[in-house]
Phi, psi and omega in degrees: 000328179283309179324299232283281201319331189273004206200026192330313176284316161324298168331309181275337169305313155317292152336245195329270177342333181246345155325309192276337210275336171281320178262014163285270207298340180276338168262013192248312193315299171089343191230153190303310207284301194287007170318298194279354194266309190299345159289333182263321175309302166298324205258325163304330169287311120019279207267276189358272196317322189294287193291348164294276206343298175315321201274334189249349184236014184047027165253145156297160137323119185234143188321313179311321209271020158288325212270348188297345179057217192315319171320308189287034149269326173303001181257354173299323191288305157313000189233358202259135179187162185303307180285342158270001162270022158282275197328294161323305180277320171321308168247036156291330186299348203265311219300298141008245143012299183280292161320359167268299174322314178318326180291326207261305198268179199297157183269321184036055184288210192219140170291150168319311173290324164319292159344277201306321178288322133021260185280288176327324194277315177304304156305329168297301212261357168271300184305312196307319201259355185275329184262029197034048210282172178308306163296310167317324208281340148287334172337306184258315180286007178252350164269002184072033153331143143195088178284154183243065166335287201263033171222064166001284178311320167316285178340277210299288178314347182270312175215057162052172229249020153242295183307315165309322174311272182350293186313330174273350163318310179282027146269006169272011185256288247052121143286141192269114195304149191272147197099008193248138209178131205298356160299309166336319183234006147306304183291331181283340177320318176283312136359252207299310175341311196277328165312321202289333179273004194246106168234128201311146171295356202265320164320338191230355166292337168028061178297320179280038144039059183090343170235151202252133182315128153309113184275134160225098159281094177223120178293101185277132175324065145120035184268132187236210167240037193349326196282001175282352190280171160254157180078338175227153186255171185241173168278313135263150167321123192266350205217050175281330177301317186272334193288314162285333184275344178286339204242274196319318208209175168322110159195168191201220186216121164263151172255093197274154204268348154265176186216112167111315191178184179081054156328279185302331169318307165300327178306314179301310187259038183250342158308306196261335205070002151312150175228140190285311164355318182271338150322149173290095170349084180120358201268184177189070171011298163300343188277314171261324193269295186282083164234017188233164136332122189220132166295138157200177182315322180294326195285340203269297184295336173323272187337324179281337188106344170307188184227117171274104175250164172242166182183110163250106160318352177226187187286156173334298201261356176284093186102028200065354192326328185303317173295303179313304161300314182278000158253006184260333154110018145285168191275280193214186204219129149251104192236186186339285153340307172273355154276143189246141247340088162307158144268122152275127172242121201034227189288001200195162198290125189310179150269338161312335195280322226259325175296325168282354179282270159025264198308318174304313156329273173334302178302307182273009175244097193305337181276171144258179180254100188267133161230139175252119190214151203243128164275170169234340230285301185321330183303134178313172331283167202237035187221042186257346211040036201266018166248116200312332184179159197248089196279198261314137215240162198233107204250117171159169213279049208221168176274161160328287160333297167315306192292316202292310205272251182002290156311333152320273176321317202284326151298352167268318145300334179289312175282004161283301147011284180305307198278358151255020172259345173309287169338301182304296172321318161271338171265016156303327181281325169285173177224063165226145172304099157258151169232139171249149153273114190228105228227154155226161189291324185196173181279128187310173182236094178302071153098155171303162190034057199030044170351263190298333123318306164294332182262007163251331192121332222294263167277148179291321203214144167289349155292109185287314183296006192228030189264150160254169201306331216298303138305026152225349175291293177326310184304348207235012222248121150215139202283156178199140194224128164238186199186128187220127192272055142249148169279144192237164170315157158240146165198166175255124197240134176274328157171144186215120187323107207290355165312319189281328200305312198304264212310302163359285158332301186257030162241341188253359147267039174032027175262147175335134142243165193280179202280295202293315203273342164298312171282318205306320200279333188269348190272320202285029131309285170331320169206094219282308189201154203223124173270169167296342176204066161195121182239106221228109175254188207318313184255059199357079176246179201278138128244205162242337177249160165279135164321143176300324197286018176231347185307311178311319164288312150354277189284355150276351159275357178264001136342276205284307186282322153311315185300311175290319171261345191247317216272180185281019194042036180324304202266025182263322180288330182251045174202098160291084195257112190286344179268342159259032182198077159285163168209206198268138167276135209292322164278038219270130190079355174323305200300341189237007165317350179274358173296327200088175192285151174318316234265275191332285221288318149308359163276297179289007182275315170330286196319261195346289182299307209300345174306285192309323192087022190256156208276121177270146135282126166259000000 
């Protein structure tokens, strides 16, 4: 209600936008009453989804996120709770209701021809303001639009959730950056050619002396560092393993472009060398973007001779992956499906399974190997109690609740902890060269509203939009260690972008990089690392936009990075590159085809247990 008064023409602005969305369904509709029950079912569901998002990840409802299918089933289980199913059956309940009356009361349709005219002019003009055409875009700025692209929440919260949607339709477009055109990148190709020939001195040190390392990358589920709060204590250390690899060996801090979720979004850039900044604020790439051949990491070592594998601990078809890995240029997938009689912790395949799959790989495979691999056990929420009992006990100024989601979580970490002190132990033990990269995706999400972050102190405010850089660079923090039984260089990264992590990698094992992953490694000198409203350059200073003195490299990477996913692939034609001309692995999943398709073998797993009489977990 203070928005409203205070913002009367927004209001009205909103009003006309959900005007139209009514009178679109009321000519597809033909009659008045279920006109209103379907405008009111959509645009309340609608306003729902918006406000979980918010409450649990500081994201809005974003247009894309129709497109998720099957993913907004991970979101039930966080929202279904008692006080939230009211707000929920009232308005089905309205909903009802209204479709009983439709039956009872006058129909007070509309003629067919009245209907086209209608619904066309109602299609026009839902088109006109989702694509900004000229008059709408006065349209709205005279009702006082001012959209705020790189704060969302913001956005949304400023001139309400049917005009933020709209603005954002036309961001479901990618624009194509200005100047970019095959001359354009005919220069930069001659640009990198001459870096590619400037090679890091670390490139020709070849520390594994001709043989090449097993690469192990593993994305740990939400993995963080809890003992960073402030105001509360542990009974024991939760982290003793990354806690001794933070003092021995490379590790740091990535600056992950999420909070909460959006996994695979990290995975893309840590994969692609892509940075989600040039992206549409809420997108998600496996979803929308990734139907082509795409260079990544998998493709680079595949290339080298290695066995590219993923390893995933959930299903198959979750974030597209399936699809998503066979254009990134793995070998093959171990996904859910493919374990076989897991050990579980709460709901999902422990990270102890996922180190033995790992280590099985490996051990049974004569080449070597890069794996990439995503834990689940750690995934929210975290107010399930899904542990018999919480051996580390938690001391501070916290609610019942709070301690209760904060202890959960910090036993799931302790068992991430652990399953990479596994790792470490055996191949210590082998005499094949390994390096793991050990990482987590985004920071958890402790409870609605930053709980759990606010009542420590952690952050000021429950408001993402009122962070100081200084916070929201924390909020976005995530720790990372590597660890090899060869010696590797050591450093300390106070912090780095996971676009940046791929080149990063292979410059501190000395292997060759192509020419894209090449720039990638000479700008995070520069900047080591950058969000959609955060820019951290050399001498980690904040900004919230890039400093001039970095736009040019800036803007070749946001070049470089079009070309490749949106654009004609120009610079694969003036570069002989073998990582820019990927292709498929002609056998990719063979090895696990006798499994069947994901989505069949969740069927016969369904008939079976419902056979058996056993109790499913979702």
């Amino acid at each position: 209600m203070a928005w409203l008064l205070q913002n009367p023409m927004l209001f009205a602005m909103n009003a006309i936008l959900d005007l139209l969305i009514f009178l679109l369904i009321y000519a597809l509709a033909g009659a008045l009453l279920p006109a209103v029950a379907l405008t009111m079912l959509l645009l309340c569901t609608m306003s729902l989804i918006s406000y979980f998002k918010l409450k649990l990840i500081g994201e809005p409802f974003f247009p894309w996120d129709i497109f998720l299918n099957k993913e907004s089933i991970d979101i039930v289980p966080l929202v279904a709770n008692r006080s939230n199913l009211l707000p929920i059956g009232v308005i089905f309940g309205m909903f009802v209701v209204l479709v009983v009356l439709s039956f009872r009361l006058p129909r007070l349709g509309l003629r067919l021809k009245t209907r086209a005219i209608v619904g066309l002019l109602a299609i026009y003009a839902v088109y006109a303001f989702g694509v900004n055409a000229p008059w709408a875009s006065r349209v709205m700025d005279r009702m006082g639009a001012n959209e705020i692209v790189w704060n969302q929440s913001e956005n949304y919260g400023n001139n309400g959730i049917s005009l933020a949607f709209m603005m954002n339709v036309k961001n479901a477009i990618v624009q194509k950056p200005a100047g970019y055109d095959e001359s354009m990148m005919e220069g930069i190709a001659g640009k990198l050619k001459g870096q590619a020939n400037i090679q890091t001195a670390s490139a020709n040190l070849d520390p594994f002396n001709g043989v090449q390392p097993n690469v192990i990358f593993i994305m740990s589920e939400a993995f963080w560092d809890p003992t960073l709060l402030p105001n509360v204590t542990f009974s024991e250390d939760p982290l003793p393993t990354v806690h001794r690899l933070q003092q021995e060996s490379t590790s740091g801090y990535l600056l992950s472009p999420q909070f909460g979720g959006g996994t695979s979004n990290v995975e893309y850039e840590v994969l692609t060398g892509h940075s989600m900044s040039f992206l549409p604020a809420g997108s998600v790439p496996y979803q929308q973007y990734l139907s082509k051949v795409t260079p990544s990491l998998a493709g680079y070592f595949q290339e080298k001779g290695y066995k590219s594998m993923a390893i995933h601990s959930y299903e198959g078809w979750f974030w597209n992956r399936e699809n998503v890995y066979k254009e990134m240029g793995f070998e093959s997938f171990k996904s859910k499906e493919q374990f076989s009689n897991p050990q579980y912790k709460g709901a999902f395949i422990s990270d102890d399974e996922v180190a033995n799959s790992i280590i099985e790989q490996v051990d049974n495979t004569d080449i070597p190997m890069f794996i990439y691999g995503v834990t689940m056990q750690n995934h929210g929420p975290y107010d399930d109690n899904r542990y018999e009992s919480n051996p580390i006990q938690i001391e501070g100024d916290l609610t019942v609740e709070a301690r209760n989601t904060l202890e959960t979580y910090t036993q799931g970490i302790q068992d991430a902890d652990a399953s990479l002190q596994k790792l470490m132990d055996h191949f210590a033990e082998t005499e094949e060269p390994t390096v793991i990269v050990f990482y987590g995706d985004h920071l958890p999400m402790l409870g609605y509203d930053y709980d759990v972050y606010t009542q420590t102190g952690f952050i000021q405010t429950a408001k993402s939009g009122q962070w100081s850089l200084d916070e929201l660079k924390q909020m976005h923090s995530v720790p990372f260690v590597t660890w090899s039984n060869v010696d590797l260089p050591q450093e300390q990264l106070p912090v780095l972008s996971n676009s940046f992590l791929g080149a990063y990698m292979l410059k501190q094992m000395g292997m060759e990089l192509p020419e894209t992953l090449a720039y990638n490694e000479e700008l995070s000198r520069k900047m080591p690392a950058m969000l959609r409203n955060l820019v951290v350059d050399a001498d980690l200073n904040l900004t919230t936009a890039v400093p001039d003195a970095l736009a040019a490299d800036v803007e070749q990477y946001r070049q470089l990075q079009y070309d490749s996913l949106f654009g004609k692939q120009y610079l694969a034609k003036y570069m002989d590159s073998k990582y820019l001309q990927p292709t498929v692995a002609a056998n990719y999943n063979q090895e696990f085809t006798e499994f069947g398709s994901s989505a069949d073998n969740v069927e016969e797993d369904l008939a079976e247990s419902v056979k058996a009489g056993k109790e499913i977990s979702q």
